[in-house]
N, C-alpha and C positions, 0 to 999 in steps of 0.2 A: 504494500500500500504506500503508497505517493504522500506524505504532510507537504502542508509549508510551513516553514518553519519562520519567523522573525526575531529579531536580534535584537535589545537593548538589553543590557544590565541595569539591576534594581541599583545597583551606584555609582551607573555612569562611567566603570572602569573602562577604559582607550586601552586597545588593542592594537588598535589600527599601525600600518607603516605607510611611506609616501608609496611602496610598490603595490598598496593594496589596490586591487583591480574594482572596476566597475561592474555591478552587477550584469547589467546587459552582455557579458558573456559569458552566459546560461551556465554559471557556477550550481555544484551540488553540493551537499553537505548528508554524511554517514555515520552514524554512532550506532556501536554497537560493545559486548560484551563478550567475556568467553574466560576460559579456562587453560592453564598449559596445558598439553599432550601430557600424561601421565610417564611417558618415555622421556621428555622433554629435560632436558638438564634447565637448572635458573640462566645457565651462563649466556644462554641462547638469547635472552632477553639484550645483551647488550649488541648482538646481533643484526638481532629486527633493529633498535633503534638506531644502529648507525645506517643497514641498509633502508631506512624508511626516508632519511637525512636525506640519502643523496639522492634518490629516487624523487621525492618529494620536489624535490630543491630543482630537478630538471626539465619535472612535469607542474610546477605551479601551483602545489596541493600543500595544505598547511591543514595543523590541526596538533592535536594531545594526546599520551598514550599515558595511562596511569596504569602502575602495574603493584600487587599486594602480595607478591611473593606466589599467589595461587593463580588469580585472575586477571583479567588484561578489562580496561575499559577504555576507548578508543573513540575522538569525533576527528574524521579528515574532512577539510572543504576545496575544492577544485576545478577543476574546466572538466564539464560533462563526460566528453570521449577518455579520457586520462582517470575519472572517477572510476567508472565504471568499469576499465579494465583491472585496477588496485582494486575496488570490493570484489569483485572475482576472487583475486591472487589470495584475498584476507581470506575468503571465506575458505577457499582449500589449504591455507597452511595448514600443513600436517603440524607444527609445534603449537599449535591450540586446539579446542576441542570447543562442544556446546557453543557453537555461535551464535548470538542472537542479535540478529541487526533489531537495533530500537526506533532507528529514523534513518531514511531513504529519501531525501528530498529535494527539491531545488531550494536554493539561498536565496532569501530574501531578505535586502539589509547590505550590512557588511559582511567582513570577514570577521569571526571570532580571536583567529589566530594566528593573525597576519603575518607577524613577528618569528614565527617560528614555523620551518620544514616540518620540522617532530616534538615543539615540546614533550619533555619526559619527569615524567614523578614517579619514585617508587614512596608508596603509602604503606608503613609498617603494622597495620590494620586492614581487617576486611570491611570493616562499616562504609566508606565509601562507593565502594564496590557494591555491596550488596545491600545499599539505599539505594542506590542509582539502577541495580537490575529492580527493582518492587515498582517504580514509578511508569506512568507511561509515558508518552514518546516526548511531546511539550515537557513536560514536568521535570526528566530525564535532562535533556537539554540545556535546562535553566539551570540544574543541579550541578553537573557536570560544568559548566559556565564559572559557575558560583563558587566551585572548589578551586579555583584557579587560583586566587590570591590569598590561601592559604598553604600551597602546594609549592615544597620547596623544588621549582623547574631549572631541571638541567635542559 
């Protein structure tokens, strides 16, 4: 299912950079959640993040990856054609498991994460995580938004 999604924070926190693009081209925006592969070593995590980095960084796609030592909770935003081949790739990595996209949408608004390829947080608790799976897909967003300037981001 298709949201739209819009973008303000409740405190006005700027995200934005001067390379953030104009909506009119037909930006997506993806969040979803998941679990390691039970096979999966932790190490793999620094992995993904640096291959997200530079993937990210060539396809125009910006967003956040917070990881709890167990789960991954994930929002990328990007140019359509370039989304949709990355939610692909996410949804078959064999080094997670239980995926559950929350939001599939087009962007409307800004960019959330303009500033960063991969923002990354590792969160030494699951409560994050597992506030953020119980909500739905707006509510989810806003949460996820919201954890941000509490979230020491590498």
């Amino acid at each position: 299912m298709l949201h739209r999604c819009s973008f303000q924070s409740a405190d006005n926190h700027e995200t934005m950079s001067l390379e953030e693009l104009p909506v009119s081209q037909n930006l997506l925006c993806f969040l979803y959640h998941s679990q390691i592969a039970p096979d999966a070593p932790v190490s793999c995590v620094a992995d993904i993040v640096k291959t997200a980095r530079s993937f990210n960084q060539q396809h125009d796609i910006t967003g956040m990856l917070i990881f709890d030592g167990m789960r991954f909770a994930q929002y990328i935003e990007g140019p359509e054609q370039a989304m949709e081949g990355l939610i692909a790739r996410i949804t078959e990595d064999p080094r997670h498991c239980q995926v559950v996209p929350m939001l599939h949408a087009q962007l409307q608004g800004v960019r959330r994460f303009a500033r960063w390829s991969m923002a990354y947080a590792f969160v030494d608790e699951q409560e994050p995580v597992d506030e953020l799976a119980a909500l739905p897909a707006q509510a989810a967003l806003q949460h996820f938004v919201q954890m941000q300037p509490m979230l020491d981001i590498a």
